[in-house]
C-alpha positions in Angstrom: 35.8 19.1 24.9 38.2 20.1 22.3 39.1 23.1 24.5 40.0 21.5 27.5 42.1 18.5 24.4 43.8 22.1 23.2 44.7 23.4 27.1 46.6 20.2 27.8 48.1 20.3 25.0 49.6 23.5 25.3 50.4 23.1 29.1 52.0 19.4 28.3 54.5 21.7 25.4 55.2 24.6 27.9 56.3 22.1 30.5 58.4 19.9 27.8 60.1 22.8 26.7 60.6 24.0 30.2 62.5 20.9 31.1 64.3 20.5 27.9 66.9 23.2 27.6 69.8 23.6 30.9 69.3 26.4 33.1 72.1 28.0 35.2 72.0 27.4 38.6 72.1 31.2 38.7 68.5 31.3 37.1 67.8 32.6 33.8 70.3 34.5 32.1 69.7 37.1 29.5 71.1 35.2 26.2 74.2 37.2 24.9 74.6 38.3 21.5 78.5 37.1 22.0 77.1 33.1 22.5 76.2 33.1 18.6 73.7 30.2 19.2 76.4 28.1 21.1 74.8 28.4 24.6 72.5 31.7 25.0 72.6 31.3 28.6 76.3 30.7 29.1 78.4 34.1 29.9 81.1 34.5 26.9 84.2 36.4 26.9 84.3 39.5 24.2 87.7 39.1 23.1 90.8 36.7 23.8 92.7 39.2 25.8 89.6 38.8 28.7 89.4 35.8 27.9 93.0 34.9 29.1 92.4 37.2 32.3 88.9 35.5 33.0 90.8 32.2 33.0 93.6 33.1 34.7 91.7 35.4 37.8 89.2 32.4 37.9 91.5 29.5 37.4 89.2 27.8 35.3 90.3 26.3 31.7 89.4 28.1 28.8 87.6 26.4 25.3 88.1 28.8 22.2 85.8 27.6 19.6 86.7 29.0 16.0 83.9 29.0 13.5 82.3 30.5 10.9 78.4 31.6 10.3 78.0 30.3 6.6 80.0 27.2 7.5 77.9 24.1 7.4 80.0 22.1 9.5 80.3 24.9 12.1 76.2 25.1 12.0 76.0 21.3 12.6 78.4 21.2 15.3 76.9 24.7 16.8 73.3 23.4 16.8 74.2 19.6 18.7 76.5 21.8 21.0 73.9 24.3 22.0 71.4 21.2 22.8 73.8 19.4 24.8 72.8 19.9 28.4 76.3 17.9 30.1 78.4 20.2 27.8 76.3 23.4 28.4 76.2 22.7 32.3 80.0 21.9 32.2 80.7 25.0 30.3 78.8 27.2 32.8 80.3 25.7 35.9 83.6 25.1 35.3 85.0 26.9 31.9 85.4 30.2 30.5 84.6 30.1 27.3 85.3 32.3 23.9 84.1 31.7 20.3 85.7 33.7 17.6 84.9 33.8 13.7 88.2 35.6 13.0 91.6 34.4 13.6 93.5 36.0 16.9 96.9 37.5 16.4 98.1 34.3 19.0 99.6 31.5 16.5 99.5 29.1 19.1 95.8 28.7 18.6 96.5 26.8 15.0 98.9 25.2 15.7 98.4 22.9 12.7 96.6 25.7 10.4 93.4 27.7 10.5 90.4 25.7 9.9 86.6 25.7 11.3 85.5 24.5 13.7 88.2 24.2 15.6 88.1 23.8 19.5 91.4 24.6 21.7 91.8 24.6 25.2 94.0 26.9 27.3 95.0 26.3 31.0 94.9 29.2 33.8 98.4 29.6 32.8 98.1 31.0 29.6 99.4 27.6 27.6 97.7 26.3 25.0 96.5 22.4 25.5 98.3 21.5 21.9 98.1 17.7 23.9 94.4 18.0 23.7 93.3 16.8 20.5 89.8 15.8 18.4 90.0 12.3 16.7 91.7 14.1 13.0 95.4 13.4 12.5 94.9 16.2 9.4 92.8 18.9 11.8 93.8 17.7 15.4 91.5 20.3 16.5 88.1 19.7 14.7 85.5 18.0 16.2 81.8 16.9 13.8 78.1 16.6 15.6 79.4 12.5 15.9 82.4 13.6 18.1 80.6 14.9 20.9 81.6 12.3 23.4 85.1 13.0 22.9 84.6 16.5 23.4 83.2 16.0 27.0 86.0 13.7 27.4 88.8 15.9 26.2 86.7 18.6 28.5 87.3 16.4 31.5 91.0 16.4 30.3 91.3 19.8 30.3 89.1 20.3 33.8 91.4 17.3 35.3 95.1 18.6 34.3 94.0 21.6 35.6 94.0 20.2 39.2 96.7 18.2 38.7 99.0 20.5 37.3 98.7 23.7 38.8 
């Protein structure tokens, strides 16, 4: 008896976990040592330069999150991010995305100083979405694990003056 309690158990957690996390339509995905725990399954550019090539050859936005590992704010927002299935899916289909725990040589990407986290979004053009801003009039760029929901709104900005604009 308490081996056939034990066996559904264990199926009822595989299947849980199965549903739980988003999957690319692609199928599974070998996670990337570039995600850094902010979507394992989500294909990240190495550097800003391919970044801006990826974006521009695909004409998709691109979201450049700047963070640090021992920041406790960048670990919050990184774990609620990475267990968001809307942001993760939206990220997949329709972004190319780039974190980066160093600063880039581009000055356009803090444009109101270097802080983490801080979330930027560029169009296919190469310009910086300055307009694009987190709820902060001090950090216009930082978003907390509450902010989420203006994050998928500010990503449906981004997605939305891309078609309208280019």
């Amino acid at each position: 008896m308490i081996k056939a309690v034990l066996s559904v158990l264990l199926v009822l957690v595989a299947v849980s976990s199965t549903f739980g996390k988003y999957a690319p339509k692609a199928g599974k995905r070998v996670p990337q040592t570039m995600s850094r725990g902010w979507g394992d399954q989500l294909i990240w550019a190495q550097t800003y330069e391919e970044a801006l090539y990826w974006s521009r050859s695909r004409n998709k936005p691109l979201m450049v999150i700047f963070h640090l590992e021992d920041c406790p704010h960048s670990q919050s927002l990184k774990k609620v991010f990475s267990e968001d299935n809307e942001i993760q899916r939206s990220l997949d289909e329709d972004f190319i995305t780039l974190n980066l725990v160093y600063e880039t040589t581009d000055k356009h990407l803090s444009p109101d100083g270097q802080y983490v986290p801080r979330i930027i979004f560029v169009d296919p053009t190469m310009t910086v979405r300055a307009d694009i801003t987190g709820r902060y009039a001090n950090r216009m760029y930082a978003y907390e694990p509450s902010d989420l929901k203006l994050l998928k709104s500010n990503m449906q900005k981004a997605k939305k003056l891309l078609k309208s604009e280019l």
